[in-house]
Structure formats: C-alpha cells, structure tokens
Residue, then its C-alpha position, 0 to 999 in steps of 0.5 A: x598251822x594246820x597242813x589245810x591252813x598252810x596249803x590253803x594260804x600258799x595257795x591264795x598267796x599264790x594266785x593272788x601273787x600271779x593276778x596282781x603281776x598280770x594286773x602290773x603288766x598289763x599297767x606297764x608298771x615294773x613295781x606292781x609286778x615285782x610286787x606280785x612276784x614277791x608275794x607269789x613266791x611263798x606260795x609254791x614253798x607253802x604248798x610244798x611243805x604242807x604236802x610234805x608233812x601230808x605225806x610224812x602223816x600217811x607214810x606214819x599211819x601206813x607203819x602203825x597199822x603194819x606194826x598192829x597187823x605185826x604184832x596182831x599176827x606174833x601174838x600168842x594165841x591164848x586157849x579158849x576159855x574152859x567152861x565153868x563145871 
C-alpha cells in the first residue's frame, strides 16, 4: 500500500474510531465505545509508519542528490573539443 493509501486509512480509521466511541458514550453503551477504541487504535500506527517511510524517502532523495552533486564536482574536467582543421 502506498504511504498516501496507508496515511489515508489510518486517518479515516481514526475519526471514525473516535465519532463511533462518542457515538457509545453518549448512548451509555460500554461495547459501542470499546468498539470504537478498537478501531481507533490502528489508526495513529498507521499514520506513524506511513511518516515513516515519507521520511526514509526524502532522507533517500537528499543523499542521491549529494552524492550526484559529489560526483558532479570530483569528475574530471575533460578539454574542450579541439576544432576539426
């Protein structure tokens, strides 16, 4: 799953966790809340890990490009071309 996918289902497992366990309590119904806490409780790890990932991908793109840049700057620079005569 996609780190968008995965922080997009953490996110709606969230809210909907936390509006279901509101829904519960204004009922005064013990299993509708523990029921929304279960399903509320994924949702903050998937949200986590999705950042996660985002932040070992942008950490990844940061050294390519320094090591381009490294490489760019050690390479030899060949002499122009001489001119056919």
């Amino acid at each position: 799953m996609s780190i968008r996918g995965r922080t997009l289902l953490g996110a709606v497992l969230l809210f909907v966790g936390l509006l279901v366990a509101t829904g519960g309590s204004i009922k005064h119904s013990t299993g509708v809340v523990w029921f929304g806490f279960a399903m509320a409780a994924p949702g903050p790890l998937l949200i986590f890990l999705a950042f996660r990932d985002m932040m070992a991908e942008i950490g990844d793109a940061g050294r390519r490009a320094e090591e381009a840049m490294r490489r760019e700057i050690s390479g030899k620079n060949s002499p122009p071309p001489k001119p056919p005569t």
